[in-house]
C-alpha positions, 0 to 999 in steps of 0.5 A, a space after each residue: 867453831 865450837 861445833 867442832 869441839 862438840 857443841 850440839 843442841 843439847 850442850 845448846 839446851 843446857 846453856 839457856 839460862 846462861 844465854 839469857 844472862 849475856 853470858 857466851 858458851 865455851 869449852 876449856 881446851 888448856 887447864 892451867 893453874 891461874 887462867 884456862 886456855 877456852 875455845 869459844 866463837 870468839 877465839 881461844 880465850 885466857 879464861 880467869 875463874 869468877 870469885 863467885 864460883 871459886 867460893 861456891 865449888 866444892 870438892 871437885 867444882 872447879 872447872 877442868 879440862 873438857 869442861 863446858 863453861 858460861 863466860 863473859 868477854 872483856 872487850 877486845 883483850 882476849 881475856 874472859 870470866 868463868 861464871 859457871 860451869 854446865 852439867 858434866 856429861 861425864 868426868 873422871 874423877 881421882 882422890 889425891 893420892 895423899 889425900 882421903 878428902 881431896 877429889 880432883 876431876 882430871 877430865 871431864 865430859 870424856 866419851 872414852 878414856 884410853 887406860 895407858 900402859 906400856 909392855 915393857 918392865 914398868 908394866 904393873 896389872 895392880 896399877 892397871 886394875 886401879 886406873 881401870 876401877 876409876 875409869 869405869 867409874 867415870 860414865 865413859 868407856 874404857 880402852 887398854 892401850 898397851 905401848 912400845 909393844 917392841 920392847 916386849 918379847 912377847 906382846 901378845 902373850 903379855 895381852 891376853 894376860 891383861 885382857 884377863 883383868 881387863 873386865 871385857 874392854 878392848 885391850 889393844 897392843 900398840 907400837 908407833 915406832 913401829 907403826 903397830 896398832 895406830 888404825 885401830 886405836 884411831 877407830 876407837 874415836 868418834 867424830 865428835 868423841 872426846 877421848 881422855 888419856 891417863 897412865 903413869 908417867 912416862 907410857 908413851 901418851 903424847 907418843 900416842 897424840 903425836 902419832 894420831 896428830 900426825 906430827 911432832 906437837 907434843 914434847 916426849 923423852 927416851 925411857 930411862 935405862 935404870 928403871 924402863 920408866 919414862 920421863 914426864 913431859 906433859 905438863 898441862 891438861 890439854 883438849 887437841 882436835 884430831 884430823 878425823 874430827 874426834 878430840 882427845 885430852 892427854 893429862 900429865 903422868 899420874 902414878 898413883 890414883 886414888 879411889 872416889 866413889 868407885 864402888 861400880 867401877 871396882 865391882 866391874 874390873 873385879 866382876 870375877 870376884 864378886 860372882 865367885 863371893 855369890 857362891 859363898 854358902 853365907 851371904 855375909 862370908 868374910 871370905 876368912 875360915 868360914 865353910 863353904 867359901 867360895 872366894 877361898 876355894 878358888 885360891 886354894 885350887 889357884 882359879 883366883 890369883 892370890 895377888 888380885 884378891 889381895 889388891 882387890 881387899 886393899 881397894 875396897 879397904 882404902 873406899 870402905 874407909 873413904 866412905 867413913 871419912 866422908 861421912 865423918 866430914 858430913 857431920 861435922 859441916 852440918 854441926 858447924 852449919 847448925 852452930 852457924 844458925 844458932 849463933 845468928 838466932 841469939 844475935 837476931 834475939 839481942 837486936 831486938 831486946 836492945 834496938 839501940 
């Protein structure tokens, strides 16, 4: 059973100091905030988190949606333990977005990752940047789907823009009332791929599953009026098999994401920047009034759109102080780790001047 979920001799390899220790294989196909839904040759299994790995995870360490997991299986009740996770092949990865030092992995061991927006006035190619910068960053390949092409006057227009910024992945234009786009997006999944869907709230992504599905299993609303939103529906991250043999994740909304450890990913949607700052004449150019500047140059003669160098020094800004953050963060445990070592040395001292 698990083979359709993308088990292979290598996820096999992986698993053999957990097989050898009586454990099972499984893959967390529904992430829940108390007990995981895991696919396993057993059955789907209610999955609690061992007290052992929740006390050794850090940052992003808990297992999530797509992840592959070690478990132990109580008689009988359908419920299991997670006791480890295997390596990830792939994840991507979000800071929270009130958060400089909180990561969350929102999916995990993705082969593609469809990059969600809908062409009607929601559109934002600032926030599209953001989720691509990340999607990039996660190891998998990322796809631009554009949703509820036919509430978009001129669509293909609308998707040469986003191609532009869309550093060379496919960008493909999609309408499911219409039919519009599906055999294409359906090609993009491999037998055996797991795609990840991420995108505001509202763009029309378990549309998107229940059309590649071919049936109504995924809870969508109408867009607002007000605002040409549309309304959350999905609640939980779920992992769903798809009659072509690919597997695809739809994650709840997410308006904003935060940036971690997306230094490639932010070089690769901005690549035209960083070839145009090569050209400076000074190799530390601050791209300001400096002579022979060739960031500034572009602005001034329009090659480079004022918006997207502004949004591109703003992302690099929020991981510049991200890093500082980090780095801070650092030190201080290894201060405490080394205030922790000192303590049990004048303890282990004591003992033995007093072994009373």
């Amino acid at each position: 059973m698990i083979e359709h979920y993308g088990w292979s001799d290598t996820w096999r390899q992986a698993f053999e100091p957990h097989d050898r220790a009586g454990h099972i294989p499984g893959r967390i196909i529904v992430q829940q905030r108390e007990a995981h839904m895991v696919l396993t040759d057993k059955g789907t299994l209610s999955a609690r988190i061992s007290g052992r790995l929740r006390h050794e995870a850090r940052e992003a360490g808990l297992p999530t949606a797509g992840d592959w997991v070690a478990l132990s299986a109580k008689a009988n009740d359908g419920t299991a333990t997670i006791h480890a996770i295997l390596p990830r092949r792939t994840a991507f990865v979000r800071r929270a977005a009130d958060s400089l030092q909180t990561l969350q992995v929102i999916a995990a061991n993705i082969d593609v990752v469809f990059v969600v927006t809908s062409m009607n006035a929601d559109l934002n190619p600032r926030r599209l940047e953001r989720f691509l910068a990340a999607a990039w960053q996660s190891g998998a390949r990322p796809v631009v789907v554009l949703t509820k092409a036919d509430l978009c006057a001129e669509p293909e227009a609308q998707a040469a823009e986003i191609a532009a910024l869309a550093a060379g992945c496919p960008v493909l234009v999609v309408s499911v009332r219409q039919g519009l786009g599906m055999d294409g997006l359906m090609a993009q999944i491999a037998p055996g791929e797991t795609c990840a869907l991420i995108g505001s709230s509202g763009v029309g992504k378990s549309t998107l599953v229940n059309a590649l599905l071919g049936e109504e299993r995924m809870a969508t609303q109408e867009i607002r009026a007000a605002d040409a939103r549309g309304r959350h529906t999905t609640s939980n991250r779920q992992l769903i098999l798809l009659p072509g043999g690919g597997l695809i994740l739809d994650t709840p909304g997410i308006r904003e994401v935060g940036l971690i450890d997306a230094d490639e990913g932010l070089s690769t949607v901005f690549d035209d920047i960083e070839a145009l700052a090569r050209n400076c004449r000074f190799s530390d150019c601050g791209h300001g009034n400096e002579p022979g500047c060739a960031v500034r140059a572009a602005l001034e003669d329009g090659r480079l759109d004022a918006q997207r160098w502004a949004h591109f020094q703003k992302l690099s800004a929020e991981l510049a102080a991200l890093g500082v953050t980090r780095d801070r963060m650092a030190q201080e445990m290894e201060h405490r780790r080394q205030a922790a070592q000192q303590r049990a040395y004048r303890s282990t001292k004591r003992d033995l001047r007093d072994p009373s």
